[in-house]
C-alpha positions in Angstrom: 70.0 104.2 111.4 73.2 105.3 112.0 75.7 104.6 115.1 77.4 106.7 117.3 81.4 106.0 118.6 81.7 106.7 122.3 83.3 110.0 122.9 87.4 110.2 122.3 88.1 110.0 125.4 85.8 106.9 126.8 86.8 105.4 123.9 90.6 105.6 125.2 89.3 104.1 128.7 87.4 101.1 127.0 90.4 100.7 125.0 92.4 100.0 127.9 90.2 98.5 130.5 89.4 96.0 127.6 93.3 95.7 127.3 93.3 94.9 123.9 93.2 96.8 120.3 90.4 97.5 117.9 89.0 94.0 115.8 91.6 94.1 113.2 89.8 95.0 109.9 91.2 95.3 106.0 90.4 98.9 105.4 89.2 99.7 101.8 92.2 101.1 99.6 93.4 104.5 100.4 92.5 107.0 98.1 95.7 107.9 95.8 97.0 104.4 97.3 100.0 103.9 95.1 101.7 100.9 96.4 105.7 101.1 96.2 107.8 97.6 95.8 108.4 96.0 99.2 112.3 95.3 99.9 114.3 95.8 102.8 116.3 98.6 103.0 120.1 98.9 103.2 121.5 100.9 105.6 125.5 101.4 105.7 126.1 104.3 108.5 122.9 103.8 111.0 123.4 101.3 113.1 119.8 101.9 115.2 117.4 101.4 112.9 116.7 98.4 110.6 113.9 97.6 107.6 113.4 93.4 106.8 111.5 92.2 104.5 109.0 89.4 105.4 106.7 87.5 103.8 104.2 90.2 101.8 105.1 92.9 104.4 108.5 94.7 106.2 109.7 95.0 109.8 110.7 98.0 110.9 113.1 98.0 114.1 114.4 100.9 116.3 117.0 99.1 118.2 116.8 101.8 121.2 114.2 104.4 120.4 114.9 106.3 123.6 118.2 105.6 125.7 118.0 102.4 128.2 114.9 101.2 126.2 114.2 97.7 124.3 114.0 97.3 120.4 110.5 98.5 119.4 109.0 97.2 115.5 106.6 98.2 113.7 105.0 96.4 110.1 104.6 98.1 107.0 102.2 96.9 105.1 101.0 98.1 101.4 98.0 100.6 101.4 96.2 97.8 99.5 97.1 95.0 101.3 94.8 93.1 104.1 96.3 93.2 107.2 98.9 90.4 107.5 99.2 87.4 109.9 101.7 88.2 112.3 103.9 85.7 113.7 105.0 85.8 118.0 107.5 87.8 117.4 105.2 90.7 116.6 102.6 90.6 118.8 101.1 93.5 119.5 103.3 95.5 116.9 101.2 98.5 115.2 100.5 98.0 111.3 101.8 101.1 109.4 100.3 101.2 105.9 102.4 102.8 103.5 102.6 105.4 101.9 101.2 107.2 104.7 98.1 109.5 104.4 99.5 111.5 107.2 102.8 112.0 109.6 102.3 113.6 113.0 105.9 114.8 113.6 107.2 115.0 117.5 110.8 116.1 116.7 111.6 118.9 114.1 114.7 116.5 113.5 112.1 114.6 111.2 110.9 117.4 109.6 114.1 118.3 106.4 113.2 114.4 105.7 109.8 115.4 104.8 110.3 118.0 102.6 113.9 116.7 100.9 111.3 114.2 99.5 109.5 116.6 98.0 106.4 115.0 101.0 105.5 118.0 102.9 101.8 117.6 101.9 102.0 114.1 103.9 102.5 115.9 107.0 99.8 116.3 109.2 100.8 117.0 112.6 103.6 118.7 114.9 104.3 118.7 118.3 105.0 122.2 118.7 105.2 125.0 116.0 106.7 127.1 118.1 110.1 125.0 117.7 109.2 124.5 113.7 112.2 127.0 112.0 111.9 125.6 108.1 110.2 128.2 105.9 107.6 125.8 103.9 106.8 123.8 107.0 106.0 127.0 109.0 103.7 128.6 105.6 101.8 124.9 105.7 101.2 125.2 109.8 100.4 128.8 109.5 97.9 128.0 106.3 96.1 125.3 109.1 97.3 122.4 107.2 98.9 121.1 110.3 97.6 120.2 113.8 99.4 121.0 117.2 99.6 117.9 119.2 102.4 118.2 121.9 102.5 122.0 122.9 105.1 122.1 126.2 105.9 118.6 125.3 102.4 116.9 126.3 100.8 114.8 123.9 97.1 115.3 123.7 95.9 111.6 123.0 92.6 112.2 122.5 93.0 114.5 120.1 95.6 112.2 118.2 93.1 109.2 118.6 90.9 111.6 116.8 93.1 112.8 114.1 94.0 108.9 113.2 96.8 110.1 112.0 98.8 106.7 109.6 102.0 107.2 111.8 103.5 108.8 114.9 107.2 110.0 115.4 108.3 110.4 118.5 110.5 112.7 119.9 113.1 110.2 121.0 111.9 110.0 124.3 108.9 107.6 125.9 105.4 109.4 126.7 102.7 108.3 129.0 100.4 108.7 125.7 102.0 106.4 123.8 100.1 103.1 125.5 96.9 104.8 125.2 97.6 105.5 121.0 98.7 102.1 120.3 95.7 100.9 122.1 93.5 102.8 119.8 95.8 101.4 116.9 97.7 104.6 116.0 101.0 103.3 115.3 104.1 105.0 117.0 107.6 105.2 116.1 110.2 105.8 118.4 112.4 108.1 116.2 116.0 108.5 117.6 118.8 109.3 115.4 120.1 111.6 117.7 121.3 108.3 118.9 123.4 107.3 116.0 127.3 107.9 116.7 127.7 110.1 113.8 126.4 112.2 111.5 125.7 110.2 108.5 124.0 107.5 110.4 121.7 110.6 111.5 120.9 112.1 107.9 120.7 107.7 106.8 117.3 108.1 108.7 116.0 109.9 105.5 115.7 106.1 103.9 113.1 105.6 107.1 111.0 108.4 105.8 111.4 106.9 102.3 110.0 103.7 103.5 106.8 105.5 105.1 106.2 107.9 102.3 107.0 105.1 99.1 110.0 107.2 98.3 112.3 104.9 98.8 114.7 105.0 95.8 114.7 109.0 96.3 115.5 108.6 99.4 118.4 106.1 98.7 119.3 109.0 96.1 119.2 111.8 98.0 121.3 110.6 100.8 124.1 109.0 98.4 124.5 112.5 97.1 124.8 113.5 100.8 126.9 111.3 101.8 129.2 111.6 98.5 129.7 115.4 99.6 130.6 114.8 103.0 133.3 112.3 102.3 134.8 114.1 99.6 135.0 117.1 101.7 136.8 115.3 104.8 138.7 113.3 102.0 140.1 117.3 100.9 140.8 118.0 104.8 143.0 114.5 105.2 146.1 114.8 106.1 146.4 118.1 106.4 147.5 119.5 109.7 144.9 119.4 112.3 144.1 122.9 113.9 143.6 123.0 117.3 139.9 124.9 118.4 138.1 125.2 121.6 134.7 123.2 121.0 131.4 124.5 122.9 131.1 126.6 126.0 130.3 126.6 129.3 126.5 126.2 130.7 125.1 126.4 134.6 129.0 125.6 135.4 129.4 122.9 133.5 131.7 122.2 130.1 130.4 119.4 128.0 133.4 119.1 125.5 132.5 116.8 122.8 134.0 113.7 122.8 136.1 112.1 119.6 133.0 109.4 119.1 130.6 112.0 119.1 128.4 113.0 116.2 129.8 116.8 116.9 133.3 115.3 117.4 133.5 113.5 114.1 132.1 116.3 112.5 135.2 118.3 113.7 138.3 115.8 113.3 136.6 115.0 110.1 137.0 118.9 109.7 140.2 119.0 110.6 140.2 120.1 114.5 142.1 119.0 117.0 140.9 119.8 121.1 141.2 117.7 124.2 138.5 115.2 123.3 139.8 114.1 120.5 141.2 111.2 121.1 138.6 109.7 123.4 136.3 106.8 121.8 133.2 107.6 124.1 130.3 109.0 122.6 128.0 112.2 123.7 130.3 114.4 126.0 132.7 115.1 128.1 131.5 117.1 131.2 134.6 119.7 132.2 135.0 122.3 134.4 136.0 126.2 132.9 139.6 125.9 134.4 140.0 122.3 133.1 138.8 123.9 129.5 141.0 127.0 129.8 144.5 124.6 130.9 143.7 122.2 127.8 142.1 124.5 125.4 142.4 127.8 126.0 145.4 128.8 123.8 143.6 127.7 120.0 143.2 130.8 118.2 139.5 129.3 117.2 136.4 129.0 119.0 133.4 126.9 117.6 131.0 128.3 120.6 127.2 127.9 120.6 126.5 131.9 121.2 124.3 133.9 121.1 126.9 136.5 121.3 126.7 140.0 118.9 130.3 140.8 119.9 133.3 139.2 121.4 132.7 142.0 124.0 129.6 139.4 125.1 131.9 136.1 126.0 132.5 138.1 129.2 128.9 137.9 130.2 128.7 134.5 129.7 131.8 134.2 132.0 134.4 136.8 133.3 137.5 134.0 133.3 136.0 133.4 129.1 138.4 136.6 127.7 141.4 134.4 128.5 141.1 132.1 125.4 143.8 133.1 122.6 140.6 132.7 120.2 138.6 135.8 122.2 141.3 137.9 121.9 143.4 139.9 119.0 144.0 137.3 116.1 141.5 135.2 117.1 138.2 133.6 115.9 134.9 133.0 117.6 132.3 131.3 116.0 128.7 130.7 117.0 126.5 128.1 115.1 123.2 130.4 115.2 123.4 132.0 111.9 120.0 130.3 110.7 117.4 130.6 113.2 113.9 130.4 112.9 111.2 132.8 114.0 110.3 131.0 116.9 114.1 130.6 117.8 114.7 127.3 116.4 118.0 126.6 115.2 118.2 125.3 111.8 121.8 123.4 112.7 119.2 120.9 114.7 116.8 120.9 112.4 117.7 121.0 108.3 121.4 120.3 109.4 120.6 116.8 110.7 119.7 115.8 107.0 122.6 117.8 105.6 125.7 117.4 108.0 127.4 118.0 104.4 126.5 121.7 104.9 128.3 121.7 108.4 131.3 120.3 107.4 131.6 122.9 104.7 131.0 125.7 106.6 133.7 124.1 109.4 136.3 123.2 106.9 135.7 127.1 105.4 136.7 128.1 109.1 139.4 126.0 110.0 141.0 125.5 106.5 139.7 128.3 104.3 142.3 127.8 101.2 139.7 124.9 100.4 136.8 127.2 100.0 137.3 130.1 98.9 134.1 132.1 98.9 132.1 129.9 100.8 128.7 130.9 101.4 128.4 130.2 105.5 125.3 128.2 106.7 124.9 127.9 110.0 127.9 129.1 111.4 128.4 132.9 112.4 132.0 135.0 113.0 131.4 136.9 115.7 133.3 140.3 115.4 135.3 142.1 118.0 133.9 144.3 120.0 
């Protein structure tokens, strides 16, 4: 005789009326269940994330998976270990058993981790496709080897509860979803490097996908090499005279200049810029009006815009007061960061170049210092010529 589960989504409303999880059970051994060394993992940039080790499992802790929000753990267990007894402290924490049989992806920041450890078969699931700009990820949704579980930004939670995917990343943000999922013991990550102040605490997240996906010496590897890359490149850069630039552009009448703490702004002082929020400490941005911009700003002969512009002829459209930066006009420079785009419109800077600020910098110290590299193949930034 066989037994029938209650459809997805009663089974979600029993889930919660009964306000509880699932009995907990010790599910037979995964199939290909290699079990990887348990350690904690050492992290020397991010400052948001942390992996203990405990006694025959880890503990690991997003200190502020979306802004304003509490610490939020998670246990990773071995695929072929029983469930552990959890102490107080992590009550109610989801089990994540490792490595992973599958990875539903709610940010496309996540997504160069995957596939840098050579683990894009692991992945399961993305939010949105749409957004999804990296070649190999877009062949494996377009072959149906991944689900859509977040189109518009609305997670579908029955049909996650009915995936079962091993893990959820989220997109930095909370979701109404979310309680529902853990309820039905789909374990959910708040992913937020975006909130790391600085670009290699953003690409150190790569040791977080090691720890899901048992890679986690490749991971330790690959962001060493990384890491090795982007200091010797600001290490060329120091001491050189900084050269001043006009960072970002105006949007809906508002400048957000980045400020010095920002992952943007240490990307360019470490570049070798110079621009009116250098010297500020805060973090995220500086909100500006055009004039304020223009009185600071406006006389660097480079501009690090966001585009999209074909021609310098364009900055006018954006804004007719924009032609009166040096950088727009004879002898100057504007640069947009949209030279990699996906098909879909995705920028690749957000995407691959959050694993790789080491290809930024290059490409910014090309621009401002170009005696350092000579020949320098461009990734993500784009001259844009006069017109």
């Amino acid at each position: 005789m066989s037994l029938r589960r209650p459809p997805t989504g009663l089974l979600v409303v029993l889930l919660l009326i009964a306000g509880c999880s699932a009995p907990a059970t010790s599910p037979p051994e995964a199939p290909g269940c290699v079990p990887a060394p348990a350690a904690a993992t050492d992290f020397r940039f991010a400052r948001n994330v942390a992996i203990e080790q405990r006694d025959g499992y880890r503990v690991l802790t997003v200190a502020q998976p979306y802004p304003g929000a509490a610490p939020q753990s998670v246990v990773l267990v071995s695929c072929d270990a029983p469930d552990p007894a959890l102490p107080p402290d992590l009550a109610g924490a989801g089990v994540v058993r490792t490595p992973v049989t599958g990875v539903y992806s709610g940010s496309t920041t996540q997504l160069p981790f995957v596939t840098e450890l050579g683990e894009l078969d692991r992945l399961t699931g993305v939010a949105d496709p749409a957004l999804v700009s990296d070649p190999a990820v877009r062949a494996r949704v377009d072959a149906g080897g991944v689900a859509t579980f977040a189109p518009g930004g609305i997670t579908n939670a029955e049909q996650v509860i009915a995936a079962a995917p091993g893990v959820l990343l989220s997109q930095g943000t909370d979701d109404p979803a979310f309680p529902a999922l853990r309820a039905a013991r789909i374990p959910v990550i708040g992913w937020a490097e975006y909130l790391e102040n600085g670009p290699l605490g953003q690409a150190e997240w790569i040791k977080v996908m090691g720890a899901l996906t048992g890679r986690e010496a490749e991971a330790a590897t690959a962001f060493d090499a990384i890491a090795q890359r982007y200091t010797e490149l600001a290490g060329r850069v120091r001491g050189r005279a900084p050269v001043p630039i006009v960072a970002g552009q105006p949007m809906q009448g508002t400048w957000n200049v980045p400020a010095g703490g920002s992952t943007a702004g240490t990307l360019f002082r470490d570049a070798g810029a110079t621009w009116s929020g250098t010297a500020t400490s805060a973090t995220g941005s500086l909100p500006r009006s055009l004039e304020a911009v223009l009185a600071a700003d406006g006389g660097a002969r480079t501009w690090l815009a966001d585009g999209p512009w074909r021609t310098t002829a364009d900055v006018a459209s954006t804004d007719p007061r924009l032609p009166r930066i040096a950088a727009a006009g004879p002898g100057g420079q504007v640069w947009t960061r949209d030279r990699l785009l996906g098909p879909g419109g995705g920028n690749q800077i957000f995407e691959r170049g959050v694993a790789h600020p080491d290809e930024i910098l290059a490409d910014l110290v090309a621009i401002l210092h170009p005696q350092l590299l000579p020949g320098h193949g461009f990734v993500y930034y784009r001259r844009v010529p006069a017109g």
